[in-house]
N, C-alpha and C positions, 0 to 999 in steps of 0.2 A: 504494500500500500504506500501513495504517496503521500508523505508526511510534510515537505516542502514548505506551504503553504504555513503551517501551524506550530513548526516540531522549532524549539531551541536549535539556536545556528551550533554546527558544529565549531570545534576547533580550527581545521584547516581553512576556515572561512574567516577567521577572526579579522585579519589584515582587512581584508574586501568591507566588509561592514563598518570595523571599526574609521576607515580611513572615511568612509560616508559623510558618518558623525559629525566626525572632526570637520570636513565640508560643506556639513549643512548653514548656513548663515545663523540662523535660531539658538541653535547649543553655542556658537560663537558669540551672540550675544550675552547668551547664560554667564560663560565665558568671562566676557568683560565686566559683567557685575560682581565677580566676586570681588572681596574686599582685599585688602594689600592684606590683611592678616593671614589670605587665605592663598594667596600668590604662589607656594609652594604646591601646594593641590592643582593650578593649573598646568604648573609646568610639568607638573608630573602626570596629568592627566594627557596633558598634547605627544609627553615622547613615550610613550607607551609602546609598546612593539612587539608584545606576546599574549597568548594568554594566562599565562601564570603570572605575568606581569599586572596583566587589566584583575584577573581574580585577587590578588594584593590588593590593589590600589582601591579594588569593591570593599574590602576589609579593612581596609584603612579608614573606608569616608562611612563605613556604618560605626565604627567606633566611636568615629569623632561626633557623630550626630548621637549616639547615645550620652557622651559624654558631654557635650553643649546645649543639648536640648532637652534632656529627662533630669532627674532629683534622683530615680532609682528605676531598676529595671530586675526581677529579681524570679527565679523558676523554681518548680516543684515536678513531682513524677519521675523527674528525669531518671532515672534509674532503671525505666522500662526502655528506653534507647538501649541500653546494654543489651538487651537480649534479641535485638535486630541491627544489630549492627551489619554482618553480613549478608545480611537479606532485606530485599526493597519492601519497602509499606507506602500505603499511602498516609499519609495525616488530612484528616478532615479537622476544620478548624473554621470556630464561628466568623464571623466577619464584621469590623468595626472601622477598619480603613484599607482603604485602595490601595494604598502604598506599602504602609505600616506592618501590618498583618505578615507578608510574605519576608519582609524586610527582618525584620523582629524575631520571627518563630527561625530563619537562617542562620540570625544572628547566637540564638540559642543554642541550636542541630550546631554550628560551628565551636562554638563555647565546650562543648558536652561529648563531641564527636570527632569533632576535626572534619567534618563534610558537610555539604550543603544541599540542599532540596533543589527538585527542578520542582518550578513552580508557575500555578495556572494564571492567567492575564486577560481579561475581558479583549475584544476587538476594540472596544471603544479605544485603550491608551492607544492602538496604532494611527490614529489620527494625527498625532505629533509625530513625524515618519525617522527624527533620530530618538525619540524616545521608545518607539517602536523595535530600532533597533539595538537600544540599549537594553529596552527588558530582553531579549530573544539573546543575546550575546553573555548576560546573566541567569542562564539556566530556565530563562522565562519562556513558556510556548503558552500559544493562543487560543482561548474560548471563543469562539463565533456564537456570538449573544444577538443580533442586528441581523437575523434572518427570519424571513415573513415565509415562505413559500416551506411548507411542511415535510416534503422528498426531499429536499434541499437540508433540512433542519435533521433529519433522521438521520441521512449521510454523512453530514460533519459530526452529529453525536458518535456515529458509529467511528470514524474516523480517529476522533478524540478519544475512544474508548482503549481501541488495538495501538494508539502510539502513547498511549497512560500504560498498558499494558507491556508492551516492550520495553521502555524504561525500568518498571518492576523486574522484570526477567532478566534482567543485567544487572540488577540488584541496587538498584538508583532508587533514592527515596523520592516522593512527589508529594508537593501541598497544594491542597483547593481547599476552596471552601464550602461551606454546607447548603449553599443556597449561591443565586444566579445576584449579585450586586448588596450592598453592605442592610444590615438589619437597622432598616431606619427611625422602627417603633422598639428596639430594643432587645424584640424576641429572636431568641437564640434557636429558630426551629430550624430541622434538616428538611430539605426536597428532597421527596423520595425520588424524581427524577434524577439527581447527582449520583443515585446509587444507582438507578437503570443504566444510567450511562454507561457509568466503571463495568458493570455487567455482561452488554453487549458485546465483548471480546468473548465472555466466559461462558457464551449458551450452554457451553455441554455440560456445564458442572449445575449442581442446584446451591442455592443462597449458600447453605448449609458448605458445602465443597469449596465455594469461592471464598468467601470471609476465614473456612482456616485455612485455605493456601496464601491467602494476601492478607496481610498483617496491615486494618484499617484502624488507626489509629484516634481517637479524639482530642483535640487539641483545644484550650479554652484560652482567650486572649482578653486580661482584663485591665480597661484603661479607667484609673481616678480621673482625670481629665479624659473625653473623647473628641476627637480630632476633630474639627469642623462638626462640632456640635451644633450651634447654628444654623448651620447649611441642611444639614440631615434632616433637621428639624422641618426645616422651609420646605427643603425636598419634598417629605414624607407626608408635607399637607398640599404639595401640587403648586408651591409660589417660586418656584425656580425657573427659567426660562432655558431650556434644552434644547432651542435652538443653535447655540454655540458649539458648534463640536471641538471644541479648543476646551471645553467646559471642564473635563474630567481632567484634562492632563496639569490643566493649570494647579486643580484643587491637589492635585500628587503634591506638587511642588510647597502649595500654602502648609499641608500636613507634617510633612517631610522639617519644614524651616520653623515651625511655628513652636513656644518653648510646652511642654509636657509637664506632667508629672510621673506620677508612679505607673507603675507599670509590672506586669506581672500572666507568668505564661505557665498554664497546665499542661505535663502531659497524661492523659488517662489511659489506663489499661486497656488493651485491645477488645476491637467486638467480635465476639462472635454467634450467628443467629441463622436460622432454621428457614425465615422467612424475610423479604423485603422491611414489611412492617417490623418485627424483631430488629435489625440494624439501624433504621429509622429512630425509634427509643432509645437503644441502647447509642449512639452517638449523641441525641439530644439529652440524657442522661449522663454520660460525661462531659459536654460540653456545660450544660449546666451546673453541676455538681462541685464542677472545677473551678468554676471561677470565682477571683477572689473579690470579697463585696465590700467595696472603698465604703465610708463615711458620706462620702457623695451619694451612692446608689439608696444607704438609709435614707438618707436626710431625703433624698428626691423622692423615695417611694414614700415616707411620713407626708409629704406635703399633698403627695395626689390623694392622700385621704381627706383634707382639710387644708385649702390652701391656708397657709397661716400657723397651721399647728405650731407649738413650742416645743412640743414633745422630744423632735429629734434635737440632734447639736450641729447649731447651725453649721452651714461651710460659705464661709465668707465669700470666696469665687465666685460658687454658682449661683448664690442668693446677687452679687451685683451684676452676673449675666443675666439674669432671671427679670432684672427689675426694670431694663430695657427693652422690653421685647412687649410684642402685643399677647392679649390672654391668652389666644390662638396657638401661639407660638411659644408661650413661656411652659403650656398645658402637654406639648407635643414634646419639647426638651425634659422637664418631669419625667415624661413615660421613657422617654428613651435612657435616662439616667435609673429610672427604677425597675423598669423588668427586670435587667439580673437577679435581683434582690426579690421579686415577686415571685417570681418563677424558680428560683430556690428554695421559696418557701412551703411552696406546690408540691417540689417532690420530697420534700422535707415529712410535711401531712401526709402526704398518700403512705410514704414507709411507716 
């Protein structure tokens, strides 16, 4: 099958793509804004000339953004990597930012492992066509999300399924996410379409056969601050204008610069299940279970009960984002700051 289209640039390509980049006028712009503090990153970024080189240099600029831009960044689980080290899994992992999420959970797998995931990338970012090439040249291949014509839609699922699949059989880890673009109201649920997907490679095997030969992973990614909070918020009531197809890549960039807090990544024990629905739980059940529940996530889930309550302690941050915004929007940021926390509580009860 041809992978082409979708699959992470090989190595031997690295020159041909990377020198793109470097050509594009745009990232040259990027380019010129960096700050004289940060002049040493370009020059290192222009003479770059390998892939071991360019994979460095990826390690380099996530450290320093951890370290410039978050307060703490801190893991749990990890101890279950050990026991897949030589064999590929996918990690399924809730979804809270565009950039972040793949960025972050790498940065961990790299920390804990010494290797890094190939990881999944909506079409949308290839709009920007060096950013396009810069995710694809980092391990990144593409979800075809912006298809209407449903023969069309089946083919690139199936497509995406058997080159997720080959990656696994070479023993390469891989991260998506549980769902088709970030959880805007908060909730942490799996589309059981994301498992049909991974599936489609595996007709011969049943649920049961596929989940224990591929090591599905649930990964929970918990942010005190959430990235373009705001935005989500606007999003997820329909006030965003989508018209801009520059829209998404821009907001990579505001996420990526913009300062953090805490931060904090699960990893949970693998699933395994007899049926579609089974794995569907059982990942929504790690995903949730896992995450950790900031001061924020109380303090916002207290207030959706009684805007105003005292009950929780407050958090200075979100009460003065909160105070600028329409009821609309203050009501929609709540929910998205408190489901963790709600939805914890849920499978808390039911056990």
């Amino acid at each position: 099958m041809d992978f082409s289209d979708i699959r992470a640039y090989p190595e031997r390509l690295f020159a041909t793509y990377w020198n793109k980049i470097l050509k594009d006028p745009h990232f040259n712009v990027l380019l010129n804004h960096v700050g004289k503090s940060q002049q040493k990153i370009k020059e290192q970024f222009l003479g770059l000339k390998t892939p071991e080189q360019f994979r460095g240099a990826m390690v380099h600029l996530v450290e320093l953004l951890v370290k410039k831009t978050m307060n703490e960044i801190s893991f749990s689980g990890t101890e279950e990597l050990q026991n897949y080290k030589k064999q590929g899994s996918i990690f399924i992992s809730n979804h809270r930012s565009t950039s972040l999420d793949p960025i972050l959970f790498n940065y961990m797998l790299h920390k804990e492992t010494g290797e890094t995931a190939y990881n999944a990338a909506g079409d949308n970012l290839q709009n920007t066509s060096w950013l396009g090439h810069l995710i694809r040249l980092n391990k990144g291949f593409i979800v075809k999300r912006t298809i209407d014509d449903m023969d069309e839609k089946l083919h690139e699922a199936n497509k995406l399924s058997f080159y997720i699949k080959s990656l696994v059989e070479r023993g390469k880890n891989v991260w998506i996410a549980q769902r088709n673009g970030r959880a805007k109201d908060g909730n942490d649920v799996t589309d059981s379409a994301v498992l049909a997907m991974l599936k489609l490679s595996h007709k011969e095997k049943s649920w049961e056969e596929f989940s224990s030969a591929t090591p599905l992973i649930p990964i929970s990614m918990s942010y005190e601050e959430i990235p373009l909070d705001t935005v989500i918020a606007k999003d997820h009531l329909g006030l965003i204008d989508k018209s801009d197809k520059g829209r998404d890549s821009s907001q990579v960039f505001e996420e990526i610069g913009e300062q953090k807090r805490r931060i904090h990544i699960h990893v949970s024990p693998r699933i395994i299940g007899s049926k579609r629905g089974e794995l569907v739980k059982g990942i929504d059940r790690g995903i949730i279970t896992g995450t950790r529940i900031w001061q924020s996530n109380k303090y916002a889930a207290e207030l959706l009960k009684s805007i105003g309550s005292k009950k929780g302690i407050p958090v200075q941050w979100l009460k003065e984002k909160l105070v600028n915004q329409e009821e609309s929007i203050q009501k929609a940021m709540l929910q998205l700051y408190a489901a963790p926390a709600i939805n914890l509580q849920k499978f808390l009860n039911r056990d």
